[in-house]
Each structure stands twice: as structure tokens, then as C-alpha cells.
N, C-alpha and C positions, 0 to 999 in steps of 0.2 A: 311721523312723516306724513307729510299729504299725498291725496293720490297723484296729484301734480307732480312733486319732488319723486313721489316712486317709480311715477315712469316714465319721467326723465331720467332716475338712474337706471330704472332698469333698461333703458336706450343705450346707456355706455357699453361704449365694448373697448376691449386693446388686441389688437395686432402685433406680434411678433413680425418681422417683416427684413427680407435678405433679399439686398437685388446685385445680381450678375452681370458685370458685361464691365464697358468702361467706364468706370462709376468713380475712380479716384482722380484730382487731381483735375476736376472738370468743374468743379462746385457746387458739386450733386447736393452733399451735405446741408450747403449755405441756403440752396435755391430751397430744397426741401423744408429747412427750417421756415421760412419767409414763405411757403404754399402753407405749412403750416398755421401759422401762424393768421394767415389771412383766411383759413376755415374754422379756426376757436378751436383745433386741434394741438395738445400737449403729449411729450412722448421725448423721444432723442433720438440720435443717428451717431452711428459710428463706422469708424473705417476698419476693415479689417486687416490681417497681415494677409488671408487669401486674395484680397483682391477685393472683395465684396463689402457693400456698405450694407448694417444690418443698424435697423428701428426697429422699437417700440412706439407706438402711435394709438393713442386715449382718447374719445371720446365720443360726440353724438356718432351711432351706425351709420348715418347719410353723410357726414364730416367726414368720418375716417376711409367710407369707403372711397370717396372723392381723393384724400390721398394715393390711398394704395394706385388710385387709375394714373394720376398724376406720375406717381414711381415706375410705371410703367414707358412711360416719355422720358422722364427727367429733362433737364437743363439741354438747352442748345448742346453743348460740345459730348454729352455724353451719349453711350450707344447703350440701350440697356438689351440684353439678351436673355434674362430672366427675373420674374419677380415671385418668389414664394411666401405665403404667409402661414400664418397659424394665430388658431385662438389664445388669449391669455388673457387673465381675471384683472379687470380695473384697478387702478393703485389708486385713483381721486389725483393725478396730478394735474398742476394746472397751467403749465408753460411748456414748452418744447426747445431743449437745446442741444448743443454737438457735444460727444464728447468725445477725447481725442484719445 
């Protein structure tokens, strides 16, 4: 591995990530995938039966934190009232999608 590619990986991180409030049914999901997407960030979103939409979200540090601030907004219709994260070890994925 070059030192390029090394600390380019060592720049990955993943995000475990639950956000609270009115996050179903708004197209938090879709919108997230599509902010995703347009930062070269890969990961998924799901809906919960709590109520809460919880991702994992992969890659460059300055990428992924740019989501998490984003989940903090979400989409026009939604209200968010909380967003918690946590660390978790890289998988190498490389698309971001919903699962249901």
C-alpha cells in the first residue's frame, strides 16, 4: 500500500447514526441517500418501528461529517429533534442505499 492509499484509508471512518423526531414518511431516507450520494458517501438508512431512521454512513472524515450536519436538517417536511452517532470500523463499501 502506498502512503497515499494509507491515508486515504486511514481518513475512512463509518458512523453508526439514529435520528429522532419526524423522520418517517417525509423522505428523509431518499433525500439522505441523494446528499449521500452527491458527497462520495456510501452507508444505508433505515426506518425503524420506533419511529427513528437509523444509518450507517462510510467514508472520507470531511464527507461523512458533512452528512451527519446535513441529518441534523433533513428534508423540508421533516422535524429532526435528535441526532446521535457513534464510531464504527469501515466495511470498504462503496454505494449508499435504503433498506426497508
Amino acid at each position: 500500500m502506498s502512503k497515499l492509499e494509507h491515508t486515504a484509508a486511514a481518513d475512512r471512518v463509518r458512523l453508526c447514526v439514529t435520528v429522532q423526531g419526524r423522520v418517517q414518511g417525509v423522505w428523509y431516507r431518499e433525500s439522505m441517500r441523494r446528499q449521500a450520494e452527491a458527497l462520495g458517501v456510501a452507508g444505508w438508512a433505515q426506518n425503524c418501528p420506533d419511529g427513528t431512521v437509523t444509518a450507517e454512513i462510510e467514508g472520507p472524515r470531511d464527507q461523512v461529517e458533512r452528512l451527519v450536519d446535513w441529518c441534523r436538517q433533513g428534508p423540508p417536511a421533516a422535524r429532526v429533534d435528535s441526532v446521535q452517532s457513534r464510531k464504527s470500523s469501515p466495511l470498504g463499501e462503496s454505494a449508499f442505499r435504503i433498506r426497508c
